[in-house]
N, C-alpha and C positions, 0 to 999 in steps of 0.2 A: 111222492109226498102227497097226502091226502090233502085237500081243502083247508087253507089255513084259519077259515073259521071254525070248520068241527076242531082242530087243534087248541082254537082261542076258548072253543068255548069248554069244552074237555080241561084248559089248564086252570078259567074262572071257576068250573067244577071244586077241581080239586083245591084251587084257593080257598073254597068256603065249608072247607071240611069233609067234600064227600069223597072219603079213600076209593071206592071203583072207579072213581074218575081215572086215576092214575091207571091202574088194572088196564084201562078202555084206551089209555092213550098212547101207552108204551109199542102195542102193536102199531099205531097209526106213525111214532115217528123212529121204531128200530131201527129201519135201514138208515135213515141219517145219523146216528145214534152213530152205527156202523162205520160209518163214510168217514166222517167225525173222527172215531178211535182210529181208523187206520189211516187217516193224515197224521193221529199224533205219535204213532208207533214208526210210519215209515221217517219221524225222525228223530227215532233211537238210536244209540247206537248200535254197533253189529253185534250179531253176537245175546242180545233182549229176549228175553223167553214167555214175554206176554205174547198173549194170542190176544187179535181185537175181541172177540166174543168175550173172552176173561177181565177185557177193562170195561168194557158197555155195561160187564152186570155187576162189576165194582162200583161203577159212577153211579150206577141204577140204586146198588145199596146206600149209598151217598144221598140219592134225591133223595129215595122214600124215607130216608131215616131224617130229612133236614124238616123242621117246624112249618109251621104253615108260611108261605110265603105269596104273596101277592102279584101276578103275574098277569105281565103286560101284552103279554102276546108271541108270537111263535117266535120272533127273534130274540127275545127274554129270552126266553127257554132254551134255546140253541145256544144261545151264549153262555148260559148257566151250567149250562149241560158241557161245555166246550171247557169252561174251567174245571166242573170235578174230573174231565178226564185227565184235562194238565196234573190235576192235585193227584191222581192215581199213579201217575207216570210220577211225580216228585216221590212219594211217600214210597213207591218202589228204590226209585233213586238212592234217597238216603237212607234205606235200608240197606243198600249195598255196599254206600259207603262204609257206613256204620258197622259192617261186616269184615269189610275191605282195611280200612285205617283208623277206623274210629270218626268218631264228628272232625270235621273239617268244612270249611270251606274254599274253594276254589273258584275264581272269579275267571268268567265266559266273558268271550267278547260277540256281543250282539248283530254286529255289523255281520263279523264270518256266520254267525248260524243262522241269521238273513238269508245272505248269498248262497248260503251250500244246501244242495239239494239231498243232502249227505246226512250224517246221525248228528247227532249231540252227544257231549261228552254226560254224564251223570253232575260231573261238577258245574259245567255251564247250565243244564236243566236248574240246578239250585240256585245259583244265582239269577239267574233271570227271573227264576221263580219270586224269590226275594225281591228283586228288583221291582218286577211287575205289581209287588200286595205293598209295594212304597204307593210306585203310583196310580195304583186304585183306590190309594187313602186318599190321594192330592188332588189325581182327576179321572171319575171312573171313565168315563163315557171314553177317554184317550183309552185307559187300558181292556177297556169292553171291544175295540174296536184291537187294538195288537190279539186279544185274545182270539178273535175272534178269523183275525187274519192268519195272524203265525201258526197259531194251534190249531184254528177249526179249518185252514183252508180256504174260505170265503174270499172272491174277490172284491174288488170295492165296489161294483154295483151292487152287490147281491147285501154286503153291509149297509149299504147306504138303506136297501129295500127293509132291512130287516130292523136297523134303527132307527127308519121316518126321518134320517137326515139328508141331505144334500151330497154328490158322489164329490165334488171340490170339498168339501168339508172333512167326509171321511180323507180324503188324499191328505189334505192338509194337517188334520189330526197323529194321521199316520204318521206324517213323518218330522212331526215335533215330540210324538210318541217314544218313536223309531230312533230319535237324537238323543233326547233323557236317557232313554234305557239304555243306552251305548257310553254315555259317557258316567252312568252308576258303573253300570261293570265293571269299566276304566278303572274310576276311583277303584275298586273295590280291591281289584287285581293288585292296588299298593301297598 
C-alpha cells in the first residue's frame, strides 16, 4: 500500500471535484481493493460465480458514480469501499433470490457466520445486510467497525489505526455491535 498521505491527499483531491484524482488513486489502492473483495467472496457461498476482479470494478462503478463526498482519510475510504463490496455481494444475493423464490426474506443467525470460516447462505447475507443499515442508522462508528471487520477482514489493531480510536474500544464496540446484530437476526428469524 502506497503512503497514506499520497492516498489522503488523492482522496482531499477527489473531494473537491478534481475526477483524475480518482483515475490517480485507484492504481495506488487496487491491490487492497483486491484483498478486500476476496475476504468478502471467500465468504460466499459454494458454488458464487463472482470473480474478485468482477466485484472490485462493480464497487469501482459504485464509487465513481457516488456524489461528491468528503473524505477523511485512507480508513474512510477502506471502509466505504468495504461496504459497496458488501452491497455488491447483497444486490447479487437478491438477484438470486429473486430468481430462485421470489422476494423473501430469511433470517441468518450472526453468531454461526462469525464463527464459520465457511460461506454464507444468500439469505443470511440479506439479513445481516438489513440488520447492519439498522444499525448504521443508530450507531455508525459500531457498524463501520462490524463492516469493517466481518467484511473487510481487518483486525482490531489495524481498525483501531484506521479509525483514530482506541484498540479496547474497537473490542468493546465490537462486541456490543456483534450482540445487536445477533439478536436482530433472532427476532427476525420469528
Amino acid at each position: 500500500m502506497p503512503e497514506t498521505g499520497e492516498v489522503t491527499l488523492l482522496l482531499q483531491r477527489w473531494s473537491s471535484g478534481d475526477a483524475a484524482a480518482l483515475e490517480q488513486l485507484l492504481p495506488l489502492v487496487y491491490g487492497e481493493l483486491q484483498r478486500l473483495a476476496g475476504y468478502h467472496l471467500r465468504r460466499e457461498r459454494v458454488g458464487q460465480t463472482l470473480q474478485t476482479t468482477a466485484v472490485v470494478h462493480e464497487a469501482y462503478l459504485k464509487l465513481a458514480g457516488q456524489q461528491a463526498k468528503e473524505w477523511k482519510n485512507r480508513g474512510h475510504f477502506l471502509a466505504v469501499c468495504s461496504q459497496l463490496l458488501r452491497q455488491v455481494l447483497v444486490d447479487q444475493a437478491r438477484m438470486r433470490q429473486a430468481a430462485k423464490r421470489g422476494p423473501g426474506s430469511v433470517g441468518g443467525d450472526f453468531e454461526v457466520a462469525i464463527a464459520s470460516a465457511g460461506t454464507t447462505t444468500d439469505g443470511e447475507l440479506l439479513a445481516l445486510n438489513q440488520a447492519l443499515a439498522e444499525l448504521a442508522r443508530l450507531d455508525p462508528l459500531k457498524a463501520q467497525i462490524v463492516d469493517l471487520k466481518y467484511f473487510g477482514g481487518f483486525n482490531v489493531e489495524e481498525i483501531a489505526q484506521l479509525l483514530s480510536i482506541s484498540t479496547p474500544t474497537v473490542k468493546r464496540y465490537w462486541a456490543m455491535a456483534k450482540a445487536w446484530l445477533f439478536q436482530q437476526l433472532r427476532e427476525g428469524r420469528r
